[in-house]
C-alpha positions in Angstrom: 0.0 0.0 0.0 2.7 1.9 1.0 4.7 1.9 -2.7 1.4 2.1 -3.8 0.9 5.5 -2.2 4.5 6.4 -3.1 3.7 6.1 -6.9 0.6 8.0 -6.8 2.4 10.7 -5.0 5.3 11.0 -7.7 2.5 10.9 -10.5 1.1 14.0 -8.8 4.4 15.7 -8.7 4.2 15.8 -12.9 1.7 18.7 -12.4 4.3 21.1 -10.3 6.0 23.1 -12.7 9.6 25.0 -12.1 8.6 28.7 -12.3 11.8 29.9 -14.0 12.3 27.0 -16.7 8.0 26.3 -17.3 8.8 22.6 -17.1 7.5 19.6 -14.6 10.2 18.9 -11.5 10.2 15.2 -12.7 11.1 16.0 -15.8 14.1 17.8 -15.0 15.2 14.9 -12.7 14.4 17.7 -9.8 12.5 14.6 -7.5 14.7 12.5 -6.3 13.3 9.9 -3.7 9.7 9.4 -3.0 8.4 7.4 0.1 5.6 6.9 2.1 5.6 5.3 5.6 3.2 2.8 7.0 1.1 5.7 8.9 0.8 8.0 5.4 3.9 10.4 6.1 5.4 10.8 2.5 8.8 12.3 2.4 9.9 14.0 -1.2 13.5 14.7 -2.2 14.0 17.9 -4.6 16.9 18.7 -5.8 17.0 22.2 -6.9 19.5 23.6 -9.2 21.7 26.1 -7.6 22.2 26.9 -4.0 20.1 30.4 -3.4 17.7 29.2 -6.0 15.0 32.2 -5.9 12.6 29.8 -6.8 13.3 27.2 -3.7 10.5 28.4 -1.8 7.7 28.5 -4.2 8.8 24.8 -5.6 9.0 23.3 -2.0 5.3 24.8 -1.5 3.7 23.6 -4.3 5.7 19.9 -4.1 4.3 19.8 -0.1 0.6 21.0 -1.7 0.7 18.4 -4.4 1.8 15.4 -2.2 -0.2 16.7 0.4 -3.1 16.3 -1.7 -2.8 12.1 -2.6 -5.4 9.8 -1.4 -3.6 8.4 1.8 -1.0 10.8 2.5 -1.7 12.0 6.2 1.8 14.5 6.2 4.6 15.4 4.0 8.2 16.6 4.9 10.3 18.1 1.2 14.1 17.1 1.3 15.3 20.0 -0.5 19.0 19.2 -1.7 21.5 21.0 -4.3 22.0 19.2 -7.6 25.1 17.8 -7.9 28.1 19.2 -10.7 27.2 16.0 -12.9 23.2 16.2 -12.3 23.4 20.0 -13.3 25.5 19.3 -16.2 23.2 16.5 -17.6 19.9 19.3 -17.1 21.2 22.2 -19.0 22.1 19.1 -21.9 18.9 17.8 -21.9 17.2 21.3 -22.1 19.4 22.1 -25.1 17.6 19.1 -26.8 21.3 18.3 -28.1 22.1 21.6 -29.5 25.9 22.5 -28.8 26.3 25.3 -26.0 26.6 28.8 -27.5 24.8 28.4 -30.9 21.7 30.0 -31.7 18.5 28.8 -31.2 16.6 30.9 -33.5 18.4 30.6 -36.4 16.6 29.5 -39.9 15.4 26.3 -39.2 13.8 27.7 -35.9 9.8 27.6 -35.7 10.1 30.8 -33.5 8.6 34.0 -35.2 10.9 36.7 -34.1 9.8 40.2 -34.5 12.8 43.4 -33.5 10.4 46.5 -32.7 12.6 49.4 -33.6 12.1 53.1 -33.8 14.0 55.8 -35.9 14.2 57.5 -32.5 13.5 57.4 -28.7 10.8 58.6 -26.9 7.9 57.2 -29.3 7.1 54.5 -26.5 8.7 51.6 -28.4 9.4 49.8 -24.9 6.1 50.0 -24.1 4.6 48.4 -27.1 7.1 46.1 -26.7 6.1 44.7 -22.9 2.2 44.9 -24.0 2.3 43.1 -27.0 4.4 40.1 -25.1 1.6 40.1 -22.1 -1.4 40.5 -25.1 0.0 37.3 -26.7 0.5 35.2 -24.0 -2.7 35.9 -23.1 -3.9 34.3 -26.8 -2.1 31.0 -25.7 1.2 32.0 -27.2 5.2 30.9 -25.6 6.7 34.5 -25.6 10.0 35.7 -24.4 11.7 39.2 -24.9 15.3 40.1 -25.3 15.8 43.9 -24.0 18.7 44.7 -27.0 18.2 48.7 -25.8 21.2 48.2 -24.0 21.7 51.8 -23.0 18.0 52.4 -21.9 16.9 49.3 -21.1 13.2 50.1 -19.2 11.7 46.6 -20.0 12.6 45.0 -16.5 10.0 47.9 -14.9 7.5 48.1 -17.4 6.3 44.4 -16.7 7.2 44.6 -12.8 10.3 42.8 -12.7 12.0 44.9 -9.7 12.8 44.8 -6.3 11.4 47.4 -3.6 14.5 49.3 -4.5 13.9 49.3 -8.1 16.8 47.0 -9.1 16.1 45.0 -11.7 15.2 41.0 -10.7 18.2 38.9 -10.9 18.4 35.9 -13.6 19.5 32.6 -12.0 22.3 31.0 -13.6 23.1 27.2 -14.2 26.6 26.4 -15.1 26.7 28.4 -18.4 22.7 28.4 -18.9 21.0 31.3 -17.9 17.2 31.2 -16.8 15.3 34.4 -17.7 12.7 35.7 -14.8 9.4 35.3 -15.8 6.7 38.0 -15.4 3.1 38.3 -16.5 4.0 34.8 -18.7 6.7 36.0 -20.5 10.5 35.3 -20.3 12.7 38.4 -19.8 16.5 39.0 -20.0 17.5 42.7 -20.2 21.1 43.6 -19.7 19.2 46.4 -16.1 19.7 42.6 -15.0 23.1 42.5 -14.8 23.7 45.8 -13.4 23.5 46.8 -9.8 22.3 50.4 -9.9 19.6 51.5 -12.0 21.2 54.7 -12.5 24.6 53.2 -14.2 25.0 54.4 -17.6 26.1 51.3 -19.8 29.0 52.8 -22.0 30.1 50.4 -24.4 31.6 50.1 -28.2 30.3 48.0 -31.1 32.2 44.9 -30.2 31.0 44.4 -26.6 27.5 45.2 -27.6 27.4 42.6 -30.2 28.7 39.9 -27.8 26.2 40.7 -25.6 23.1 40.5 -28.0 24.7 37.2 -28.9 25.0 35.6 -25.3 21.2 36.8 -24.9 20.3 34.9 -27.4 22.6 31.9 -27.0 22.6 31.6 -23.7 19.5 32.3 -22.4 17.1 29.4 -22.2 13.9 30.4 -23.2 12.8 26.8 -24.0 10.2 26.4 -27.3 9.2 29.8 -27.8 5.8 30.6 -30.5 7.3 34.6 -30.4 10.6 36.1 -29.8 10.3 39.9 -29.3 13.6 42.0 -29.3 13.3 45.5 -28.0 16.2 47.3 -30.1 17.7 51.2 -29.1 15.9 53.6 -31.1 18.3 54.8 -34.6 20.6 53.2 -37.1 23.5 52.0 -34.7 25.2 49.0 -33.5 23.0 46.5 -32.1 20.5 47.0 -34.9 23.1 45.7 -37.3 24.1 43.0 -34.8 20.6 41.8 -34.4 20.6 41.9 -38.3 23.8 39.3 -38.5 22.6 37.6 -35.9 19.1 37.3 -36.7 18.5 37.7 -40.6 15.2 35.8 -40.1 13.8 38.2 -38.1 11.1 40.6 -39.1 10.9 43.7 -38.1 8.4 46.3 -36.6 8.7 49.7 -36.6 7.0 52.0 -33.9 6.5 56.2 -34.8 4.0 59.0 -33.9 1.5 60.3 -35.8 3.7 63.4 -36.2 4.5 63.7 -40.4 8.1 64.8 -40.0 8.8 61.5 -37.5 8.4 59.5 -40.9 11.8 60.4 -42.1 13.6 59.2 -39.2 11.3 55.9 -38.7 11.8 55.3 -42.7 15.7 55.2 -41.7 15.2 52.7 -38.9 13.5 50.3 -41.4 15.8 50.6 -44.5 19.1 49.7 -42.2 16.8 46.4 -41.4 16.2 45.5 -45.0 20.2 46.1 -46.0 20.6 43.3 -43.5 17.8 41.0 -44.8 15.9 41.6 -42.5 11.7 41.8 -43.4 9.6 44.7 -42.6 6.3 43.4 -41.4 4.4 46.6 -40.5 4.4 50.0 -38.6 2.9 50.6 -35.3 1.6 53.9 -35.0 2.1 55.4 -31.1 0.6 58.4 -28.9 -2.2 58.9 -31.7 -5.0 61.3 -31.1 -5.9 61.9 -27.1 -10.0 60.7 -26.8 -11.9 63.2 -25.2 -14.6 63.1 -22.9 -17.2 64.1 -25.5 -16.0 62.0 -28.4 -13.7 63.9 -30.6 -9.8 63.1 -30.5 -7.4 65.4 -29.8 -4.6 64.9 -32.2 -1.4 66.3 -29.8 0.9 64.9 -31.7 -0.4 65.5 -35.5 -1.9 62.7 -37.7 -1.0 60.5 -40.5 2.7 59.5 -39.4 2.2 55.7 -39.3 0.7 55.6 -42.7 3.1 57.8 -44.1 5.7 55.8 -42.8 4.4 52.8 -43.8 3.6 54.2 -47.6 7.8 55.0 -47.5 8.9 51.7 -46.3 6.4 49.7 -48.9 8.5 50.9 -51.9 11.4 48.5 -52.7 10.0 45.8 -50.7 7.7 43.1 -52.6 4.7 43.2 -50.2 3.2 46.0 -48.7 4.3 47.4 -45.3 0.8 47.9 -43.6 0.1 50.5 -41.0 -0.9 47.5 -38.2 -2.3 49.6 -35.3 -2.5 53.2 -33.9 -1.9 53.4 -30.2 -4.1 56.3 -28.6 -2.4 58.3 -25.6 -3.4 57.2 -22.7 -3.1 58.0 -18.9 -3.4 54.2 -18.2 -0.6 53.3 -20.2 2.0 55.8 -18.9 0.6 54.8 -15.6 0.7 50.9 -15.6 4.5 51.1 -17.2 5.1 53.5 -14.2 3.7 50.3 -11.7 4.7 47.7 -13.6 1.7 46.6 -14.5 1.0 46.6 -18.3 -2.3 47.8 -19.6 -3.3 45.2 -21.1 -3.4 43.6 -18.2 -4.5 46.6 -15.5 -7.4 47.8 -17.8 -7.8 46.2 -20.9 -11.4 48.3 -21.4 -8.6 51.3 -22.5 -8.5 52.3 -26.1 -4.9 51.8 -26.3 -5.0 48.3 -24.8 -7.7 47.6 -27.3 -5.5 48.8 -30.0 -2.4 46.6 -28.7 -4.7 43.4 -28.5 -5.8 44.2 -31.8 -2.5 43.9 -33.0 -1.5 41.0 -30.7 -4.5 39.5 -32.9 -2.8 40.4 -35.9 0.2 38.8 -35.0 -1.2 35.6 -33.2 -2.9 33.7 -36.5 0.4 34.2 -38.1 1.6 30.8 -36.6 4.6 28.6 -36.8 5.1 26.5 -40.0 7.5 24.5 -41.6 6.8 26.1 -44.8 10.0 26.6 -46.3 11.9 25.8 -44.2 14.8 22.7 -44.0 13.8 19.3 -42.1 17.0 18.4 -42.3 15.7 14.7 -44.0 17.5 13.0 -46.8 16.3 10.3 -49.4 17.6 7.0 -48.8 
C-alpha cells in the first residue's frame, strides 16, 4: 500500500512546474526519492538547481501541496538538496535538446517567429509596445519571451514589474553556463538592467561588446520552445540593430513612430538599415495617436498620419506592402501601468490603447509557426 501510495504521489508531482524553466520537477530529474511510511507520512527529495535558487520556496510549496493532496498521504516533509556538478550538467544538456552550447536557437530552421520593434528615434514609447504586446500574446495561448537589445535604456525590467522594492532589476539565475530568464506576466525576460546593480549606471560600451552581448542573450539564455521572440532594439541606425541583423537575418521587423508627419523620415531610416541586413519589414505601429476626449472627438497632440506615411515610404522596394498594423491612442493608463509595472493590457484592458495593442497582438497571433520553407534536415535514402 505503501509503494502504492509512493507512486501516486510521484504521478502527482508531474503537475508542479519550475517557475523559472516552465517545465515539470520530474522531468528535469528535480525529484529525487519518493516514500511513504506505514502511517501515510510521505517524504519528497528535490533537488534544486543552484544553491540560493529564488525559486526554492515557491517549488517546495507547491511539491508539499501536491503530495499533500494524494489519497492516503496524512503529512509530507520536502528534502530539498543541491544538484550535484554532474546532475546539473546532464539538465542544462537535456534542455538544449542536443544543440551545442553557444549556438543559436533561432536561427533559420527555428519555428520561433521573431519580430525586433525598432524606432528611428527614442521617446515614441517603443518599450512600451514592446512589454504589451508580449503580455497580449500570451494571453492568446502563445510561448513568448523578450530580449531587452536597448542596452543603454533598457526600461523593460519595470515596465512588466520585474524589480525589487528598490527598483533593481530582478536577478536571472544562472546554471553552469545556462542562464534562466525571470518570468513576469508569462513571458521570459533577459535585459542587460539585469546585470547591473544600480539603475542609475550608464552602460558605455563600443560596437564589439554590444554585439557579444546580444549574442549571449540569445545563445545563452534558455527560453525553451518559444511561439514569439520579441527583441526591443535602441531607437536609430546604430550598433545593435546591425548586430541583431547578422545575428538574426530571419527576423522581421516592426517599426513604432508618432502620428507626427516629420517622424516619418527618421522611422523610414530605422526600417531601410533592417532590409540592408535581410531583415523583413512586417508593419508600422503607430504610437501616442489622437488623445480621446470626454465628448468624443480626439485630440490629435501629436499630429496625424505619421504611421501611414511611414508605412507608404517603407512599402516601396520591398515586394509586399508594409501595412500600418495599429494606432496606439495616448493614454493616462498606459503611462501609468508602465510606471507600476503593470502593463495595460493587463490593469485595464477596457482602455483604447489596450484595445489597440490586443488588436494587434491578434494580428500577430494567426500568423503561426510552420514548416513552410523551411529545411527538415531529412534525406532520401
Amino acid at each position: 500500500m505503501a509503494d502504492d501510495v509512493a507512486a501516486l504521489v510521484r504521478d502527482a508531482l508531474n503537475r508542479v512546474i519550475d517557475p523559472e524553466i516552465r517545465k515539470p520537477v520530474t522531468e528535469l530529474d528535480m525529484v529525487g526519492d519518493v516514500r511513504v511510511d506505514a502511517s501515510g507520512h510521505a517524504t519528497v527529495g528535490v533537488k534544486l538547481t543552484i544553491v540560493g535558487c529564488p525559486a526554492a520556496d515557491t517549488i517546495e510549496r507547491d511539491v508539499r501541496k501536491a503530495a499533500a493532496g494524494v489519497a492516503g498521504v496524512t503529512g509530507v516533509t520536502v528534502d530539498v538538496t543541491v544538484m550535484t556538478r554532474e546532475e546539473r550538467s546532464a539538465l542544462t544538456e537535456k534542455l538544449r535538446g542536443g544543440r551545442a552550447a553557444r549556438t543559436m536557437p533561432f536561427d533559420g530552421d527555428s519555428l520561433t517567429r521573431v519580430y525586433a520593434v525598432t524606432s528611428g528615434k527614442g521617446g515614441v514609447g517603443k518599450s512600451t509596445v514592446t512589454a504589451n504586446l508580449a503580455v497580449a500574446l500570451v494571453g492568446r495561448g502563445l510561448r513568448v519571451g523578450i530580449v531587452d537589445a536597448d542596452v543603454y535604456g533598457f526600461s523593460i525590467p519595470g515596465l512588466l514589474g520585474l524589480v525589487d522594492a528598490e527598483g533593481r532589476a530582478v536577478k536571472p539565475t544562472q546554471v553552469d553556463d545556462m542562464i534562466l530568464p525571470p518570468v513576469a506576466h508569462g513571458v521570459k525576460v533577459i535585459s542587460i538592467g539585469m546585470f547591473v546593480d544600480d539603475t542609475s549606471t550608464a552602460v558605455a560600451w563600443r560596437g564589439p561588446m554590444l554585439h557579444r552581448t546580444i549574442q549571449q542573450f540569445l545563445t545563452d539564455v534558455y527560453f525553451g520552445d518559444l511561439d514569439v521572440l520579441l527583441l526591443d532594439l535602441p531607437p536609430g541606425t546604430g550598433d545593435v540593430a546591425i548586430s541583431v541583423g547578422q545575428l538574426l537575418p530571419n527576423a522581421e521587423v516592426l517599426v513604432v513612430t508618432t502620428p507626427q508627419p516629420a517622424a516619418a523620415d527618421v522611422a523610414e531610416r530605422s526600417g531601410l538599415v533592417a532590409r540592408q541586413t535581410g531583415q523583413r519589414l512586417l508593419g508600422v505601429v503607430e504610437n501616442m495617436a489622437g488623445l480621446p476626449q470626454a465628448d468624443g472627438s480626439v485630440l490629435d497632440l501629436f499630429g496625424s498620419g505619421g504611421g501611414a506615411e511611414a508605412a507608404r515610404r517603407l512599402s516601396r522596394g520591398q515586394e509586399s506592402p508594409v501595412e500600418l498594423l495599429a494606432s496606439v491612442p495616448l493614454s493616462i493608463g498606459l503611462r501609468e501601468g508602465g510606471d507600476a509595472g503593470i502593463p495595460i493590457v493587463v490593469g485595464h484592458p477596457d482602455d483604447p490603447a489596450a484595445v489597440a495593442i490586443e488588436a494587434l497582438a491578434g494580428k500577430l497571433a494567426v500568423r503561426r509557426r510552420g514548416l513552410a520553407g523551411r529545411k527538415l534536415g531529412l534525406s532520401v535514402g
